[in-house]
VOPAGU-2260 file (C-alpha; in pm, 1 decimal, decimal comma):
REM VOPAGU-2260
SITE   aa  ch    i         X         Y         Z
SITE  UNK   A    0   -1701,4    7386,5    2304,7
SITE  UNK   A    1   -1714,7    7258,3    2611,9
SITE  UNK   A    2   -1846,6    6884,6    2715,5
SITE  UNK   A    3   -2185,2    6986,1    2875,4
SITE  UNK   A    4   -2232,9    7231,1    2536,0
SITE  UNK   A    5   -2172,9    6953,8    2293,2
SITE  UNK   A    6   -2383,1    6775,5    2469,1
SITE  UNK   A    7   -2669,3    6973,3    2481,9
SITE  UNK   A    8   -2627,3    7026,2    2138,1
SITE  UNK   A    9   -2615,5    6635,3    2035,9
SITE  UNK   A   10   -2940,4    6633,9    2238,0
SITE  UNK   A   11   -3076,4    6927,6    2053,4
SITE  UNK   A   12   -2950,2    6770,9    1708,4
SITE  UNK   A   13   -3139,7    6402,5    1781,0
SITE  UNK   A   14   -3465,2    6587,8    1884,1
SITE  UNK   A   15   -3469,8    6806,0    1522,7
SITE  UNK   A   16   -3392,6    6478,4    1358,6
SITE  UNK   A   17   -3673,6    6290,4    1529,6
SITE  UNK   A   18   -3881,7    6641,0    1425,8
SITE  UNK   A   19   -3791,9    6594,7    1068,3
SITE  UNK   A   20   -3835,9    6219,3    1061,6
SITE  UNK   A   21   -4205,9    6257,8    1177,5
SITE  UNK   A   22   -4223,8    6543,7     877,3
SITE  UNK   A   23   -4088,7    6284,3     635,7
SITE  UNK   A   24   -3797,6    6512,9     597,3
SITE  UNK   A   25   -3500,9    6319,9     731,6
SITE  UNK   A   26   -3196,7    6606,1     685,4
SITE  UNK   A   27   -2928,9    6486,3     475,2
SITE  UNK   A   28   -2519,2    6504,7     613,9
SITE  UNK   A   29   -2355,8    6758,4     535,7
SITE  UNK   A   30   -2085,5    6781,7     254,0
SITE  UNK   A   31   -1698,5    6777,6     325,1
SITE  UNK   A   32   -1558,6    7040,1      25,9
SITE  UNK   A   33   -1354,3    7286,1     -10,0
SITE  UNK   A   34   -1374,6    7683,1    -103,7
SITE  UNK   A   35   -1141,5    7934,7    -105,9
SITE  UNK   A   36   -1190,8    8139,1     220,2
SITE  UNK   A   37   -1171,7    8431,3     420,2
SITE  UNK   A   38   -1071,7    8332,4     813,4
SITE  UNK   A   39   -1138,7    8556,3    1103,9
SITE  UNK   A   40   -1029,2    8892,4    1133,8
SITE  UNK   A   41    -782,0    8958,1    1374,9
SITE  UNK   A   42    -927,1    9119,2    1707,4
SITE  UNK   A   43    -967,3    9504,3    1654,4
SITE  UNK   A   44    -936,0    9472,2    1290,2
SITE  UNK   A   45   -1301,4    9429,5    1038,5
SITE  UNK   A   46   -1324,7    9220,5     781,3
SITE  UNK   A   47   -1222,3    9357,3     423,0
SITE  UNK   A   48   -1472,1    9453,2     194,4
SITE  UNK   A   49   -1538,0    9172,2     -99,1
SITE  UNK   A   50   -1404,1    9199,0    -453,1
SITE  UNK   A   51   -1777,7    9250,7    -608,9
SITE  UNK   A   52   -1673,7    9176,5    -939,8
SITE  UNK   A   53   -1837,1    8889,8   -1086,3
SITE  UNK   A   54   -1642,4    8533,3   -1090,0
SITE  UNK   A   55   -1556,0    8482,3   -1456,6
SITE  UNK   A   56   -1231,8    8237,3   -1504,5
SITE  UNK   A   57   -1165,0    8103,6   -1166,1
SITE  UNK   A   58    -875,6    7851,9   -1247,1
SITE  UNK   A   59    -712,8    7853,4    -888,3
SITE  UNK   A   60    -804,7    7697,9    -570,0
SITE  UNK   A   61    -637,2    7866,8    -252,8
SITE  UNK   A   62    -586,9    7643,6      44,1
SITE  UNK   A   63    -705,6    7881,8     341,1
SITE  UNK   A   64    -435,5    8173,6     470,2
SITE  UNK   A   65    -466,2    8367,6     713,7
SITE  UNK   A   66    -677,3    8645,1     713,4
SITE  UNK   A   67    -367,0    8912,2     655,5
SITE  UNK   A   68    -230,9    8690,9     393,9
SITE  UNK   A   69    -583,0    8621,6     212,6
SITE  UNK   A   70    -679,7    9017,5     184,0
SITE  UNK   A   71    -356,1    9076,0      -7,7
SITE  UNK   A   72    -419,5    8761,9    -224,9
SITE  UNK   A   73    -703,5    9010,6    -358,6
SITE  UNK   A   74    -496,4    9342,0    -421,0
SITE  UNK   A   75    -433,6    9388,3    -759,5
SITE  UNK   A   76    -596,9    9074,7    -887,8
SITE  UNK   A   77    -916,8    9171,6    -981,1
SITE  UNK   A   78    -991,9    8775,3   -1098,9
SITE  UNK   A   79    -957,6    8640,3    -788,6
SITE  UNK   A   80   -1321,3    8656,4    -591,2
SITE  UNK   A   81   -1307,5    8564,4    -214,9
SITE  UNK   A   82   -1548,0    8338,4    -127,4
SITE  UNK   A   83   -1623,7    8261,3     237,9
SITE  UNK   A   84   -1696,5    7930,1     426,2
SITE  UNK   A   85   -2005,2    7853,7     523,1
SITE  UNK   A   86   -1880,6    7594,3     777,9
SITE  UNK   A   87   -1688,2    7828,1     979,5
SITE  UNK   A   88   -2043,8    8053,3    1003,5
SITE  UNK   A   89   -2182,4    7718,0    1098,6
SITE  UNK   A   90   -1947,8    7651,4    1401,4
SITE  UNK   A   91   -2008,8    7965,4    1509,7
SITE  UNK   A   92   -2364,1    7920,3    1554,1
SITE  UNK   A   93   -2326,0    7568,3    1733,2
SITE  UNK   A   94   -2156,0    7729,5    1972,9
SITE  UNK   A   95   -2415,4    7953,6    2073,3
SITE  UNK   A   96   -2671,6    7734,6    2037,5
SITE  UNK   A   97   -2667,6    7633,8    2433,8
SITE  UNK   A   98   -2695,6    7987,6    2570,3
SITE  UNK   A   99   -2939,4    8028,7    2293,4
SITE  UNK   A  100   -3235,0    7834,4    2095,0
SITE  UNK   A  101   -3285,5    8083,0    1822,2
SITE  UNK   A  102   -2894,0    7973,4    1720,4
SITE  UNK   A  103   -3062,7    7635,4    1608,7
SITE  UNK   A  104   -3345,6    7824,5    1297,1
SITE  UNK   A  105   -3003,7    7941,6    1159,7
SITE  UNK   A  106   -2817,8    7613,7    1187,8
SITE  UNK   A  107   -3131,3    7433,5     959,5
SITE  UNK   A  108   -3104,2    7708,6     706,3
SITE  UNK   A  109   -2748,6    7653,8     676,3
SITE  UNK   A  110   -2836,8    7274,0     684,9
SITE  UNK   A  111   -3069,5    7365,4     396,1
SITE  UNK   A  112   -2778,5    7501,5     177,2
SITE  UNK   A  113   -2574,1    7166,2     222,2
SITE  UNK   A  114   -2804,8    6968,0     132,5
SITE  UNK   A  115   -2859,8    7149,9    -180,7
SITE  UNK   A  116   -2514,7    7055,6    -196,2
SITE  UNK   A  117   -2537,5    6693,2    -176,8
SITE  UNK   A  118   -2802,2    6687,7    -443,6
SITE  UNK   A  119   -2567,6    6825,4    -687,5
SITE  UNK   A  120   -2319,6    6602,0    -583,3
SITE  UNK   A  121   -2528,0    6323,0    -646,0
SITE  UNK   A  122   -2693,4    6425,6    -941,0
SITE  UNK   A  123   -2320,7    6463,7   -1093,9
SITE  UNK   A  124   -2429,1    6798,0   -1253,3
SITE  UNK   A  125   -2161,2    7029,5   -1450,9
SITE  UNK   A  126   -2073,6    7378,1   -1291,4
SITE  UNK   A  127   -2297,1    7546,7   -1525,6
SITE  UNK   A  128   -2604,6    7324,1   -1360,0
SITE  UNK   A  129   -2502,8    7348,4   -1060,0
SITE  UNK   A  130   -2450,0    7769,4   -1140,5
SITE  UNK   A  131   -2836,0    7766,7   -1258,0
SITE  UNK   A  132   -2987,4    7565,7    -934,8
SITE  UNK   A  133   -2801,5    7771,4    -689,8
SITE  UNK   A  134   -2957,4    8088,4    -801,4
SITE  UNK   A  135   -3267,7    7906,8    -831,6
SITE  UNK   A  136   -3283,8    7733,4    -500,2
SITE  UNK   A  137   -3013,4    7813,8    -301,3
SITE  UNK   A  138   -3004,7    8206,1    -312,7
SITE  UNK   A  139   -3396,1    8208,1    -155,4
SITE  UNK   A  140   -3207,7    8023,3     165,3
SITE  UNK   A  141   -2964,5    8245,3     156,6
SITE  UNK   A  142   -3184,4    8548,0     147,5
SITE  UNK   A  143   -3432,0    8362,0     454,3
SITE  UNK   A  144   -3071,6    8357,9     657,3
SITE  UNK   A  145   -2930,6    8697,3     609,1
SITE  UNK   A  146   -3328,0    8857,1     692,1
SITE  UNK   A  147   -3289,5    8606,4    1009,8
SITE  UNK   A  148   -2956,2    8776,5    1087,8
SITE  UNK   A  149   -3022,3    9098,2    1019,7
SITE  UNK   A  150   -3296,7    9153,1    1273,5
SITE  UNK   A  151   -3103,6    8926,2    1539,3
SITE  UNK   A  152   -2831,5    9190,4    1530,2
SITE  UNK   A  153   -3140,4    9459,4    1588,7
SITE  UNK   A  154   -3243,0    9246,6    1916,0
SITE  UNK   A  155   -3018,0    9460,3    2213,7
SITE  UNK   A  156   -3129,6    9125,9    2429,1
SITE  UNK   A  157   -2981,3    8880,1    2185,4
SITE  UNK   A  158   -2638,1    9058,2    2097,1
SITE  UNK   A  159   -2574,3    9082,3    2490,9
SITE  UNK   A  160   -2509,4    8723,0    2468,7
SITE  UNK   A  161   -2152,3    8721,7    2351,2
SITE  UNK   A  162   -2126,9    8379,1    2154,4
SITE  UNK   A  163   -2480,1    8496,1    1966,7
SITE  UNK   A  164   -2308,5    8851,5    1883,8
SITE  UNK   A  165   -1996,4    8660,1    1811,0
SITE  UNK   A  166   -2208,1    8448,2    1526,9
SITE  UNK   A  167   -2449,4    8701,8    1374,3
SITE  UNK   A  168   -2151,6    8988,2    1376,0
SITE  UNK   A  169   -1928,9    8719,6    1190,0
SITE  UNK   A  170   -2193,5    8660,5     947,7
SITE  UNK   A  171   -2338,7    9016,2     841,2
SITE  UNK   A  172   -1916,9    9092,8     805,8
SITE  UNK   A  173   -1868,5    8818,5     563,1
SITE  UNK   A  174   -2182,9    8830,1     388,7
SITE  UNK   A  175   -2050,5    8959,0      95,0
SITE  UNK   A  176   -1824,5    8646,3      49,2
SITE  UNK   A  177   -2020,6    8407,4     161,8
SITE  UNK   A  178   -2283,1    8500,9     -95,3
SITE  UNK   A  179   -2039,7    8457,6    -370,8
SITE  UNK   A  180   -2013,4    8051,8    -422,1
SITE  UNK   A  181   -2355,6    8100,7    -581,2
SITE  UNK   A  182   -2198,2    8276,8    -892,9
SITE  UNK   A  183   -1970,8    7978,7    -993,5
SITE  UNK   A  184   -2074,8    7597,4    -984,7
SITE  UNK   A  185   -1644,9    7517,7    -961,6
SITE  UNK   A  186   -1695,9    7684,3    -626,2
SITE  UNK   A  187   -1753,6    7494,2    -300,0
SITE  UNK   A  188   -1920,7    7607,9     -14,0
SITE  UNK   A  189   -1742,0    7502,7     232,8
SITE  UNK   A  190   -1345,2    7502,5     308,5
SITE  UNK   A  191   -1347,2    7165,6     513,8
SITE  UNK   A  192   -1139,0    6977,9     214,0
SITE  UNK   A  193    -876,6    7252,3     148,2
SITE  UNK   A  194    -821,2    7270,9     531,7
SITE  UNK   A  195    -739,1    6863,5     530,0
SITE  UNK   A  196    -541,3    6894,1     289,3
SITE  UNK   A  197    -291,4    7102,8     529,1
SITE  UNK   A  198    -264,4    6764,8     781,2
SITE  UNK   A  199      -8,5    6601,9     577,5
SITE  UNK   A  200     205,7    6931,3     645,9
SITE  UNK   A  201     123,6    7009,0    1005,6
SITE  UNK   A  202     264,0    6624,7    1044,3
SITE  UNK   A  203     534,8    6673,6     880,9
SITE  UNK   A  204     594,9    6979,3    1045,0
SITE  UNK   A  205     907,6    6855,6    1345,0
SITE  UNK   A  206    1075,0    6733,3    1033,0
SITE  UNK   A  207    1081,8    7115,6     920,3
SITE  UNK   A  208    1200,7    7302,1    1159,4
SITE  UNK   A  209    1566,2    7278,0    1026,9
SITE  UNK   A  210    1465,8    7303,6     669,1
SITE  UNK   A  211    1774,1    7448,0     607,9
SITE  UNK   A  212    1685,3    7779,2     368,5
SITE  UNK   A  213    1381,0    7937,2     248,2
SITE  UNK   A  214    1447,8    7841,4     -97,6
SITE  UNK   A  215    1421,2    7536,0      61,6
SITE  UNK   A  216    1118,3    7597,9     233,5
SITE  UNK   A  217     941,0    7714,5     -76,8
SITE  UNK   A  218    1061,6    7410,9    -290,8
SITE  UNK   A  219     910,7    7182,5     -22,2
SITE  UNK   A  220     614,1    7394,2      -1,1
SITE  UNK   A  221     553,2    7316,9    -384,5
SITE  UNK   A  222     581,6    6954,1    -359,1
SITE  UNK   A  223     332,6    6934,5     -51,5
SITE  UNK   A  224     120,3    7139,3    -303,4
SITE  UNK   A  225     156,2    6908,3    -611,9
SITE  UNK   A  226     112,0    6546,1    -378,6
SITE  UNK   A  227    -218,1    6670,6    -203,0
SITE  UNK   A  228    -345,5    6801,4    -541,5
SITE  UNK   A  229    -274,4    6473,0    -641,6
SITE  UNK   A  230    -489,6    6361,0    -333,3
SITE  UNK   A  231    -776,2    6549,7    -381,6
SITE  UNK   A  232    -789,0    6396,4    -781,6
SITE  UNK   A  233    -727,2    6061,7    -708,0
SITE  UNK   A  234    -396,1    6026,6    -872,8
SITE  UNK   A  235    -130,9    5816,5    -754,2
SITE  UNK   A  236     135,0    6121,6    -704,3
SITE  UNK   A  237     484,9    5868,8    -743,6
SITE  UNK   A  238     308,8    5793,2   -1098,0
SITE  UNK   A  239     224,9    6110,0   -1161,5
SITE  UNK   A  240     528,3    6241,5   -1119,0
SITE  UNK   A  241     743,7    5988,4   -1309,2
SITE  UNK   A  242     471,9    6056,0   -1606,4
SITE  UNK   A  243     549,0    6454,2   -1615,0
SITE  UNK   A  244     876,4    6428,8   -1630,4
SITE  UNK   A  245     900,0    6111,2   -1889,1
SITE  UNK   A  246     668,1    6407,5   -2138,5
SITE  UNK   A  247     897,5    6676,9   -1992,8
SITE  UNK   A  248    1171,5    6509,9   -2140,2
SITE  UNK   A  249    1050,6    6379,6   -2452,7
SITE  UNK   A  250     864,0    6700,7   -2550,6
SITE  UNK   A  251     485,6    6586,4   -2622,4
SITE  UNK   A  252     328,1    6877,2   -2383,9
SITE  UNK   A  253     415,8    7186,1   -2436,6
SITE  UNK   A  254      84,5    7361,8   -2245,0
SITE  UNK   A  255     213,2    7360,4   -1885,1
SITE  UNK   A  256    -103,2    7360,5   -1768,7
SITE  UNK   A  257    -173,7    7002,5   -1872,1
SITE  UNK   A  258      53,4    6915,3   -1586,9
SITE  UNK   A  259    -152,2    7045,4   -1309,1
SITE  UNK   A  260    -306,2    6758,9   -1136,6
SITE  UNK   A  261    -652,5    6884,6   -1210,1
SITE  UNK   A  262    -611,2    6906,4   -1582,1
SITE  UNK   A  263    -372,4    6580,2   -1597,8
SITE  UNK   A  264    -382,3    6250,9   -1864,4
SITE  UNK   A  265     -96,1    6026,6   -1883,0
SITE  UNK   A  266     111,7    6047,4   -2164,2
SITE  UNK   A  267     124,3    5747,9   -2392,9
SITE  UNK   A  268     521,5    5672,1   -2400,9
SITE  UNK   A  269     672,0    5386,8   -2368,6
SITE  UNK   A  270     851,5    5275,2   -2024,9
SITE  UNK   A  271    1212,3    5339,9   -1967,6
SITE  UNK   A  272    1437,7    5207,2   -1726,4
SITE  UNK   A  273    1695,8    5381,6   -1541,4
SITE  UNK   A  274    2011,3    5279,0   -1783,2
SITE  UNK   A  275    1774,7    5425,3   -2097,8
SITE  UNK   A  276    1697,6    5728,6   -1912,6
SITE  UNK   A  277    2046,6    5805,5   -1791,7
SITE  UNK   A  278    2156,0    5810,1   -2199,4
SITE  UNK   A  279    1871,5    5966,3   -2302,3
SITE  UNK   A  280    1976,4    6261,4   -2035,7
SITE  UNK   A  281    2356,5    6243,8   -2184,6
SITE  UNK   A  282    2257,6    6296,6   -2520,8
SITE  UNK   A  283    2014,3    6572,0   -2443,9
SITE  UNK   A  284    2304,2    6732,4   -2233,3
């Protein structure tokens, strides 16, 4: 966006929050999370059409591909559900918003489902609660936006502004994944937090180029993987690590899942130092 667009939008944004102040309605921030998502399609390619089974056990978060790389995520694994990101609808929306006003009834809406959002958040409710309120609250916004959409794209005016048929077009092609986070209270609506987790790699990235093999490249791949998991649970990753391998090699976990970040608890053991360790490891060899 350029400067004058953002802001004319900053203006636009302090005038609806003066609106809703007067209304008693002061609008809430919006949410930084994390979903997994489906990016934009390609030029001359459509979107791919949503897995429309429901979301039963969904164990595993998917930092966000591409959009070639996502779709055959999907193929042939019917338990993976793609969900799609409500921010990226968002964006496209602000950036219309200058060439048009009616951009700014869909931004609120979407405002609407954040803030939904935030009350969970703060309420600390458990994905089942959060399951039951989004079909109770959240799926009425979501029906008032597509209805909005769905008559924009029938205005021939309207879609011959290319940033407005841009938005709507993006949102009608997703809808079918952007309507699934309601199923599933583990699922966020937006992919903001997945997408930060990928700055610790795009830093690291000159240090990469020569990574030597892509065994290599896969092994270092995993360990970005396991230290931002660590991140995004608040665990101390050097500790972590030293912990899994102290119960890999005394034998008290034999679940590999209870390794996983997400599911982790330190193992009672006692503390080793290096000289114990290194006999410990002769022995066992």
């Amino acid at each position: 966006m350029s400067g004058v667009s953002y802001q004319k939008y900053l203006e636009w944004e302090r005038n609806q929050e003066l609106s809703d102040s007067a209304k008693k309605s002061k609008p809430a921030p919006e949410p930084t999370v994390a979903v997994v998502t489906i990016p934009d399609a390609p030029s001359g390619q459509s979107a791919p059409k949503s897995n429309d089974r429901p979301i039963r056990d969904l164990n595993i978060r998917l930092a966000n591909g591409t959009y070639i790389s996502m779709h055959h995520v999907g193929l042939g694994h019917p338990e993976i559900v793609h969900v799609g990101c409500w921010t990226h609808v968002r964006r496209y929306f602000v950036e219309a918003l200058p060439s048009d006003e009616r951009a700014g009834e869909i931004i609120n809406l979407i405002a609407k489902l954040f803030r939904e959002e935030v009350i969970y958040k703060i309420l600390d409710l458990k994905p089942f609660e959060i399951e039951i309120r989004r079909k109770r609250r959240s799926k009425a916004i979501l029906n008032q936006i597509h209805s909005k959409v769905l008559l924009m794209s029938l205005d021939v005016g309207l879609m011959a502004n290319n940033l407005m048929k841009k938005a709507v077009t993006y949102l009608l092609n997703q809808w079918k994944t952007l309507k699934n986070y309601i199923e599933d209270g583990r699922v966020e609506i937006s992919n903001n937090l997945c997408e930060q987790r990928m700055k610790a790699v795009k830093l690291n990235l000159k240090n990469c180029q020569n990574i030597g093999s892509e065994f290599a490249a896969e092994n270092a791949a995993f360990m970005f993987s396991v230290t931002e998991s660590c991140a995004l649970n608040g665990i101390n990753p050097e500790s972590y690590l030293e912990d899994v391998f102290r119960c890999i090699l005394f034998g008290t976990k034999s679940n590999k899942r209870d390794f996983l970040p997400c599911y982790y608890q330190a193992c009672e053991l006692p503390k080793m130092n290096a000289l114990e360790v290194a006999k410990l490891l002769s022995t066992a060899a």
